[in-house]
C-alpha positions in Angstrom: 0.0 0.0 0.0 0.9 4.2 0.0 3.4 4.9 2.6 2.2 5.8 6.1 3.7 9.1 5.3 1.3 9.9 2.2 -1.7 8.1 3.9 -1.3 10.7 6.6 -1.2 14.0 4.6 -4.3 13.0 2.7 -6.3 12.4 5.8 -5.3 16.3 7.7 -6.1 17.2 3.7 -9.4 15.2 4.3 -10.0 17.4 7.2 -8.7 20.8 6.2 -11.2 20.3 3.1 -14.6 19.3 5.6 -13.5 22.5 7.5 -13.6 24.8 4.5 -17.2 23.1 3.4 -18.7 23.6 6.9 -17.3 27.4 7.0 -18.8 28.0 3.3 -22.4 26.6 5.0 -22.2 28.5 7.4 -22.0 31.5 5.6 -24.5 30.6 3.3 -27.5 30.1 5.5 -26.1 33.5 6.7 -26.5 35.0 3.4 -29.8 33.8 2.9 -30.8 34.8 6.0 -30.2 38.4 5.4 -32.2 40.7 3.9 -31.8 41.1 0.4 -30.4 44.2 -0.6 -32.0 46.5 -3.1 -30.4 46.4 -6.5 -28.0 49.5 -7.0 -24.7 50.1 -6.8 -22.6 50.9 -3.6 -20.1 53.5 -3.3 -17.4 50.8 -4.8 -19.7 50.6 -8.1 -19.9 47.1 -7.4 -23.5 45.6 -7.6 -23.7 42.4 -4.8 -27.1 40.4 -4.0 -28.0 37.8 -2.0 -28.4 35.4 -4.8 -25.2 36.4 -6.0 -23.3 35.3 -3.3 -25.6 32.4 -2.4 -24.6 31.3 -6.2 -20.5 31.7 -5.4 -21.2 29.8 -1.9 -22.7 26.5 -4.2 -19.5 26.4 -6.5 -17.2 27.3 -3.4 -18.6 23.9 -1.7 -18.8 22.0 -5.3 -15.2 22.7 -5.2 -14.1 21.2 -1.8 -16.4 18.6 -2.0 -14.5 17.9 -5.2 -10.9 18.0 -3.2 -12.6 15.7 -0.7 -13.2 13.3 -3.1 -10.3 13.5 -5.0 -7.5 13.2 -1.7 -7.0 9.5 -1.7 -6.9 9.1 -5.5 -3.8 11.8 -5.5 -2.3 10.2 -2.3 -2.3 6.9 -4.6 -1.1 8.7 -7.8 1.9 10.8 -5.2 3.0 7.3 -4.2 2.8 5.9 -7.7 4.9 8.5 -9.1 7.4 8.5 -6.4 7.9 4.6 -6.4 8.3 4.4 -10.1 11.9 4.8 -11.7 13.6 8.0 -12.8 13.2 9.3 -16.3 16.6 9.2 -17.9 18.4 7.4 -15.5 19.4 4.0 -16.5 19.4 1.4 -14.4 22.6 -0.2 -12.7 23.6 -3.3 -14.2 26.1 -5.9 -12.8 29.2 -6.1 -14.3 30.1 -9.1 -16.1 32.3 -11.2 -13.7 35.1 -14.0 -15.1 36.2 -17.2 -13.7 39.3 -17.6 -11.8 42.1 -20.0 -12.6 43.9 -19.5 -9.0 41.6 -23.1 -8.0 42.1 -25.1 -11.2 45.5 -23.8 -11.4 46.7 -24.5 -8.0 44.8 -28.2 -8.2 46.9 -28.7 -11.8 50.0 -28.1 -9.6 49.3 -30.6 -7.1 48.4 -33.4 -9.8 51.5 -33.1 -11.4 53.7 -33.0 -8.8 51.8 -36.4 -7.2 51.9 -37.6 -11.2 55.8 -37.5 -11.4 56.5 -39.4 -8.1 53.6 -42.2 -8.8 54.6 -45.5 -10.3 53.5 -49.3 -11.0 51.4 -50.2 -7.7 50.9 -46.6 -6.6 48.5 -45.8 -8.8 45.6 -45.2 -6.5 47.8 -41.7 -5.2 46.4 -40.3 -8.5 43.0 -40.8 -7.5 42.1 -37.8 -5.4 43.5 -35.8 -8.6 41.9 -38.2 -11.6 39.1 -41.2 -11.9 40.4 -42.7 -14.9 42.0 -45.8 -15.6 45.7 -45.4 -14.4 48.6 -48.0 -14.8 51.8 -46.4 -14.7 55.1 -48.7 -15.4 57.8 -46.5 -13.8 59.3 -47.0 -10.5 58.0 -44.8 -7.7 59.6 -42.1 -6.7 62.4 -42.5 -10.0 61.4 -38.0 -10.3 60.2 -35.8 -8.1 59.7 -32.3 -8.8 61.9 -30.4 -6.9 60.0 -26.8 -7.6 56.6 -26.3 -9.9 55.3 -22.7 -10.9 52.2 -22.4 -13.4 52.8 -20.4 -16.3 49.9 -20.4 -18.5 45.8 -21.2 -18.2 43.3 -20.9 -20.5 39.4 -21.6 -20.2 38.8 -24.2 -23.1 35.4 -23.8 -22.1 33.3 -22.5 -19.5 34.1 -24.4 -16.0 36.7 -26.2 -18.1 40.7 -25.4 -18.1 44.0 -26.0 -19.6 46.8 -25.3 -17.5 50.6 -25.4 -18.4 52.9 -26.6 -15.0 56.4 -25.5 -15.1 58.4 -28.1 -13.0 62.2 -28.7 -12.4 62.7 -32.4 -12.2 65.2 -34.6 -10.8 65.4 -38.1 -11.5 66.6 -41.2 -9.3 68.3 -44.0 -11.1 68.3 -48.1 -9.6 71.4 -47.2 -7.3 69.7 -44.2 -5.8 72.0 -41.3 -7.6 70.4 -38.1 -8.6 70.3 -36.7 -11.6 68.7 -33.1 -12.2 66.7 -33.4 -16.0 66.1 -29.5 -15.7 62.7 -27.7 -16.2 60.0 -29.5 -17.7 56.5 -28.2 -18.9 53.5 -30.2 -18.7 49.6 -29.7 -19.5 47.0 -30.6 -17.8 43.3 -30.4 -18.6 41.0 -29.5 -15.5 37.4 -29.3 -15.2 36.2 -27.3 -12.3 33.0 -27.1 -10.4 31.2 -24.3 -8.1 31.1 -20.3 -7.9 33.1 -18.8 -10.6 35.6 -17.3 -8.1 37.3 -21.2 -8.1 36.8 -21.6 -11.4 33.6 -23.2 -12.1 29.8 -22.1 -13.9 28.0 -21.6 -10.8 26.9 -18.0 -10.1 26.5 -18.3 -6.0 29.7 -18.0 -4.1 28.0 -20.7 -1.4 28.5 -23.2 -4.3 30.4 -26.3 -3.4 33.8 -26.1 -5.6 35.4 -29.3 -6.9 38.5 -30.1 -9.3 39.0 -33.5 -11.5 41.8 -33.9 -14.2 40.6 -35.3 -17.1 43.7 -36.8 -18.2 47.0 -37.8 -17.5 49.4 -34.9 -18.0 50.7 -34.1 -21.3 55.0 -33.3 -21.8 54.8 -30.1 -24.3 57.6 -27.9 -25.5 59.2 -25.3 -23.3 57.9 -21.5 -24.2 60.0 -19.7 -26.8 62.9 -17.9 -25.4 63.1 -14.1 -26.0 65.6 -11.4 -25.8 64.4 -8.4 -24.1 63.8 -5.0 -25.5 66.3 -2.3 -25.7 66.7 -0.4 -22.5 66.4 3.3 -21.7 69.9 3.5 -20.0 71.8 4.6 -22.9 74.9 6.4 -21.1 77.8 3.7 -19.1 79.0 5.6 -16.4 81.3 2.8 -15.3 82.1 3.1 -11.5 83.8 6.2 -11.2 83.3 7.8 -7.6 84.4 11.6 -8.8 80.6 11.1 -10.9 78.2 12.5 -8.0 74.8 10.7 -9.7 77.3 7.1 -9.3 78.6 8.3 -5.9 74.8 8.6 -4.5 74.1 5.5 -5.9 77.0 3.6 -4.2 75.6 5.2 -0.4 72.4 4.8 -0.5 72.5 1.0 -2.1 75.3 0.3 1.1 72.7 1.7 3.7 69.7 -0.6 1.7 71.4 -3.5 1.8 73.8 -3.8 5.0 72.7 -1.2 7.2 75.7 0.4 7.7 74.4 4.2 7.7 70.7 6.2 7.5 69.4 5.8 4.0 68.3 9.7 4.9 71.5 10.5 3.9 70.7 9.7 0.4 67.1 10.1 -0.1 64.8 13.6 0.1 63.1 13.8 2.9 59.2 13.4 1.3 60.6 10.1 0.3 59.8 7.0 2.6 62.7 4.2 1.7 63.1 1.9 4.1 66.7 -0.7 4.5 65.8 -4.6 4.3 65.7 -5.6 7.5 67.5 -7.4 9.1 70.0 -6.4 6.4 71.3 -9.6 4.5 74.6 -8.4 3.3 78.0 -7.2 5.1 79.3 -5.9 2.0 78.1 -3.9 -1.5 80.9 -3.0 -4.2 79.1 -1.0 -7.6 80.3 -2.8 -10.5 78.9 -0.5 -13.4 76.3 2.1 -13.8 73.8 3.2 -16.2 71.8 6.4 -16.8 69.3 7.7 -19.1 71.4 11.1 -19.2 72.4 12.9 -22.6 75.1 14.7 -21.4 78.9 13.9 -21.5 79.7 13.7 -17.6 78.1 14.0 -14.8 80.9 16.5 -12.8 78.0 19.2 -11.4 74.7 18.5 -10.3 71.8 19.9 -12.7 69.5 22.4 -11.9 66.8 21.3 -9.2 64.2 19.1 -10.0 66.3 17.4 -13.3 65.4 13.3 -12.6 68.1 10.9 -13.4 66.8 7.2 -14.1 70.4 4.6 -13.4 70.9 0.8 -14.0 73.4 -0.4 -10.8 74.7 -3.3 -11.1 76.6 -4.5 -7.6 78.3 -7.5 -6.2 77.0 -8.2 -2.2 78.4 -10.2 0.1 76.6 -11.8 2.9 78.0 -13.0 6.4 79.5 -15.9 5.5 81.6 -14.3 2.4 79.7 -15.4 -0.4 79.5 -13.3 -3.1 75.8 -12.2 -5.1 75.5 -10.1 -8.0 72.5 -8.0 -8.0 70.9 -5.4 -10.0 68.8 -2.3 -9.2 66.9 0.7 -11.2 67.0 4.2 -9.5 65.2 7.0 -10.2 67.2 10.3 -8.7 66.2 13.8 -8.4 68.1 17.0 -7.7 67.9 19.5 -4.7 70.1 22.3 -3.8 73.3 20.9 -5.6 72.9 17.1 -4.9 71.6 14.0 -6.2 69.0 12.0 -3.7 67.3 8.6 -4.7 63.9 9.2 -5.3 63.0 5.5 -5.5 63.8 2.1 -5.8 61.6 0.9 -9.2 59.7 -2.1 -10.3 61.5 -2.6 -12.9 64.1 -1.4 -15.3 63.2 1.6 -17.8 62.8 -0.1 -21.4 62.4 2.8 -24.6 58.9 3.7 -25.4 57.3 0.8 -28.0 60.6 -1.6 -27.3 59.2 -5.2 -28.1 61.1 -8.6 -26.9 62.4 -10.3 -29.8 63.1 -14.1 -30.6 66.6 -15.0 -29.2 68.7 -18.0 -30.5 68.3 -21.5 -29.4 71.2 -23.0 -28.0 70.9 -27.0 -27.0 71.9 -27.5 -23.4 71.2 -30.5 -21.1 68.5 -29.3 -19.4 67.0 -29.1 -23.0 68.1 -33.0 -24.0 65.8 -33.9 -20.3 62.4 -32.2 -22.4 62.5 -35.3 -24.1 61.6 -37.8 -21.5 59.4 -40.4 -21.2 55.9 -39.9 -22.5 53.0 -39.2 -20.3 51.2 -42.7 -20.6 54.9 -44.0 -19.3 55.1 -41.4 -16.5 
């Protein structure tokens, strides 16, 4: 029904209406009770007579008899317009969601990694992963994968997934020796059941989710190797310490990675940089720098404001001596004659459009171990 509200206002309407109807009765019977004036005109010019007004009373009370009437049909049409939607607002629609491959992906994972170590009489460890008819003539527990990542999933079709398993595989021969195959890349087909956020068809995210392989896994060729696009750092400014861009670099990377000194040193003070902790390394030596600067040396500092992007490459050492080479892009900025490190960023700087390109094949061992067995040998 109307809201309580509207109900309300047409009622006191209701009544303010009956008020004005017994008001105009009143006066009527009081104009017909008085004496009818002679016809003539008044001082105003204006005529008046008792069936004059007794004429104006009839259509006053018409009228409010007519708003009487009339209250809880515009009640109903108030509410009706109010409830209805907005001209010339469209309505929200949801946005189309998609399927996730973390579930399918994760569960292709797990099936491989139980698939390499399963063998003749172990078959049933598969089960959990696939229903099929399994008999595997390997030994178990002749590979192992050491380390799996996934690299690539698809949806075949909806609720139904291909998903390619990285996995670097070492292999056990009869008198127990280890030998490392390298990395391997396997498919595996997965259908998935429940809410779309594990994969599945299901619209409800209180659906039950549920994985099955629907093969064996499949041995398929490693992904094409790639050289990557040319980089922005087109200036080498070796290692030289007199270069006060290089010189910044070698501080600040020191206090990042051993904790030596205050990385506030190095940095402006709107920047929030903070050192690994605890720091992993007793040691950093800068090997060779990079920059994205046009100019012949870097002697003076620039005008404030100029940003300098580098390339560091530097050789750490941790606490027991060992030596690790690491690389890091720095953005710096200048301020009131120095260099401070702005940031330490995602990634290197590549050149605006720069595409990877195909690099050479080179046959190694881990390559000749892509070759193994086939999937219905495990």
């Amino acid at each position: 029904g109307p809201p309580e509200g509207l109900v309300k206002r047409a009622r006191r309407q209701r009544r303010a209406d009956k008020k004005q109807l017994i008001e105009a009765e009143v006066w009527d019977e009081e104009v017909q009770e008085a004496p009818e004036a002679e016809s003539g005109s008044d001082d105003t010019g204006w005529q008046t007579s008792t069936a004059h007004l007794s004429g104006i009373t009839r259509l006053v009370r018409l009228g409010v008899w007519v708003l009487v009437a009339s209250g809880p049909v515009l009640g109903l049409m108030a509410f009706v317009g109010s409830s209805g939607p907005a001209q010339g607002i469209a309505k929200p629609t949801a946005a189309p969601t998609q399927a996730s491959p973390v579930g399918p992906a994760g569960f292709a994972e797990l099936f491989l990694s139980a698939y390499l170590q399963a063998g003749q009489g172990t078959e049933r460890d598969l089960a959990p992963y696939y229903s099929g008819s399994v008999a595997l003539s390997v030994k178990p527990g002749s590979r192992t994968a050491t380390q799996s990542t996934v690299i690539a999933s698809r949806e075949v079709q909806p609720g139904y997934w291909s998903i390619t398993v990285a996995a670097d595989i070492t292999a056990q021969d009869d008198k127990g020796k280890s030998r490392r195959l390298g990395v391997q890349y396997f498919r595996v087909g997965i259908q998935a059941a429940g809410p779309e956020g594990a994969g599945g068809t299901a619209k409800s995210a209180s659906a039950t989710a549920g994985y099955t392989a629907t093969s064996l896994p499949a041995q398929v060729a490693a992904p094409a190797a790639l050289k990557p696009g040319a980089l922005a750092y087109e200036s080498d400014r070796g290692s030289s310490s007199t270069d006060p861009a290089v010189d910044t670099a070698k501080g600040f990377l020191a206090a990042y990675l051993t904790g030596t000194s205050e990385l506030d040193r190095y940095t402006s003070a709107r920047e929030r940089l903070r050192a690994i902790s605890p720091a992993p390394y007793a040691e950093v030596k800068v090997t060779g720098v990079q920059d994205d600067s046009t100019s012949a040396g870097q002697q003076k500092v620039p005008a404030d404001g100029t940003v300098l992007h580098q390339l560091v490459q530097v050789d750490a050492t941790d606490q027991a001596g060992s030596p690790v080479s690491l690389s890091y892009a720095l953005t710096l900025k200048s301020r009131a004659g120095r260099w401070e490190v702005a940031s330490v960023d995602d990634a290197p700087a590549i050149r605006e459009s720069s595409a990877p390109s195909a690099a050479p094949h080179t046959t190694t061992n881990a390559d000749a171990g892509n070759s193994g067995p086939s999937p219905s040998g495990s």
